[in-house]
N, C-alpha and C positions, 0 to 999 in steps of 0.2 A: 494538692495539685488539682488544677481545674480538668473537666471532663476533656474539653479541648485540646485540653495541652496533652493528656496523658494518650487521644484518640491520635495528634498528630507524632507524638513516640512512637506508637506502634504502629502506624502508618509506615515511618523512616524506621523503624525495624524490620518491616517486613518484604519492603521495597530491599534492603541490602542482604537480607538473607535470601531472598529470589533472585537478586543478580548474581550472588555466589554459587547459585546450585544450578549445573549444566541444564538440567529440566526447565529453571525458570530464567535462563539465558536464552532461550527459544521461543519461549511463550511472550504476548504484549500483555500487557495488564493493561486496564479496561478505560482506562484514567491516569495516564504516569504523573510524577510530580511535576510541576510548574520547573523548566527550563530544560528540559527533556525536548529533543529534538523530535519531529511530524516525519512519521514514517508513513509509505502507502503500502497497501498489499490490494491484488485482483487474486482473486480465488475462484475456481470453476469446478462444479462436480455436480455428483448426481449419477441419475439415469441407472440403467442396470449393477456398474460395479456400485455403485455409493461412494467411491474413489474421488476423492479431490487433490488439486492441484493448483500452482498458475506460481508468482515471482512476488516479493518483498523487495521492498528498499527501506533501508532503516533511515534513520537522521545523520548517522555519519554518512552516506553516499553509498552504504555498499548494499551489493544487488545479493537475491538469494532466490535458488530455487525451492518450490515448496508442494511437495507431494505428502499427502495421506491418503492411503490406503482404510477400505471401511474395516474399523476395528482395530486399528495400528495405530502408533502414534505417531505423532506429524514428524516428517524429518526436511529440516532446510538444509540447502549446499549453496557454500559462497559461489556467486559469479563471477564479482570480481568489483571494481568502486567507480564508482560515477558521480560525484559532487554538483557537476555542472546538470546530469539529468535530474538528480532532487532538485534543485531549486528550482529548475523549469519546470518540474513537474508540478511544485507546489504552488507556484505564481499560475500556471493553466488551472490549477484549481478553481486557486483563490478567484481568477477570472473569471470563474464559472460560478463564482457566490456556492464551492462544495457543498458546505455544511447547510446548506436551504433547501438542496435537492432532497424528495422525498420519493424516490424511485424505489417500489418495492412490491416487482412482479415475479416470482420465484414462478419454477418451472419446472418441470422432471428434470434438465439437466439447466442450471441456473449460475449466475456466476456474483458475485459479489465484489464489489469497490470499497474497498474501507481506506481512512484516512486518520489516524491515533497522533493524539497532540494531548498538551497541557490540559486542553477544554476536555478531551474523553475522546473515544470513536465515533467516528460518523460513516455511517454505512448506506450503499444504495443497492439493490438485487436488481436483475435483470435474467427473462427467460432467454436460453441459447446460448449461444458461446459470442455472441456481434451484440458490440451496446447496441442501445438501440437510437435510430437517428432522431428521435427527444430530446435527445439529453443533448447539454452544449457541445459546440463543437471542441471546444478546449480537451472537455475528460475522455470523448472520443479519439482526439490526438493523443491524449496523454495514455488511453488503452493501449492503443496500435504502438507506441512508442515504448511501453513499457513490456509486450509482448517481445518485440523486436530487438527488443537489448540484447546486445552481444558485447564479448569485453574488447578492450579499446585494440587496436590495428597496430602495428609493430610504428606506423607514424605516430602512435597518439591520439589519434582521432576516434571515439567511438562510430564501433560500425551497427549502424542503424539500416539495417536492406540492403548492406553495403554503402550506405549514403553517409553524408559527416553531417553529424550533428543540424539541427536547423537555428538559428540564434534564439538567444532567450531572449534580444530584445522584441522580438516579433512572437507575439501567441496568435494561435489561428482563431479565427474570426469566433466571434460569439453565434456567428450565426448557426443553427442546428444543420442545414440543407435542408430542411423539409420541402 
């Protein structure tokens, strides 16, 4: 058996023993396999507690809150499923050329944008808890928007600010405001 064959065995062994084991039902690996749906996560901590926090969206749709405590392990709680905001979310990425940005100004209290797919993670830091007005306007929508998630309204409708959803055929402007 060629080294490759026997590297991509243990690869898919240890991809299905981490999806069996409730600990690596929580964790993303760093690189999932090729056909593995693009989940986002914004993450914010820092500062005195060392405490972080902020929301997941996996690739099926569904939302998750996600707090660690410094020294604890990370605990997520479903929010509840949103299919129509993944996809806009990933399309406002994609808009924004994600995977090009190289934003990485950490901060006593800093927040992080990560985006995990087929290709690996792609990550951007930012000082503060507000991206900052650089970065496209897309992933700035797409912060605010994924901040604001709440589960959907007894209509159906996600409540965004209390607002319905805004169309995925429209992404907001490439422009930054600067």
């Amino acid at each position: 058996m060629s080294r490759r064959h026997a590297a991509a065995i243990a690869l898919v062994l240890a991809a299905t023993v981490c999806a069996a084991s409730p600990a690596g039902a929580q964790s993303q690996a760093n690189a999932p396999p090729d056909g593995v749906a693009r989940s986002i996560e914004l993450i914010c901590g820092g500062g005195f507690s060392g405490a972080s926090g902020g929301r997941r969206i996996d690739g099926a749709g569904r939302l998750w809150q996600v707090r660690q405590p410094l020294g604890a392990p990370r605990v997520e709680q479903p929010l509840g499923d949103d299919a129509g905001a993944l996809r806009r979310w990933h399309a406002w990425l994609d808009a924004a050329d994600f995977e090009r940005l190289s934003h990485r100004k950490p901060g006593n209290i800093s927040c992080t944008l990560s985006r995990t797919g087929s290709g690996g993670t792609h990550r951007i830091t930012w000082s503060g808890s507000a991206p900052p007005a650089t970065l496209p306007a897309p992933v700035i929508a797409m912060v605010g928007e994924l901040r604001a998630w709440a589960p959907p309204a007894a209509d159906g409708e996600t409540a965004v600010n209390g607002a319905a959803p805004p169309s995925e055929a429209a992404p907001p402007s490439m422009r930054s405001g600067r």
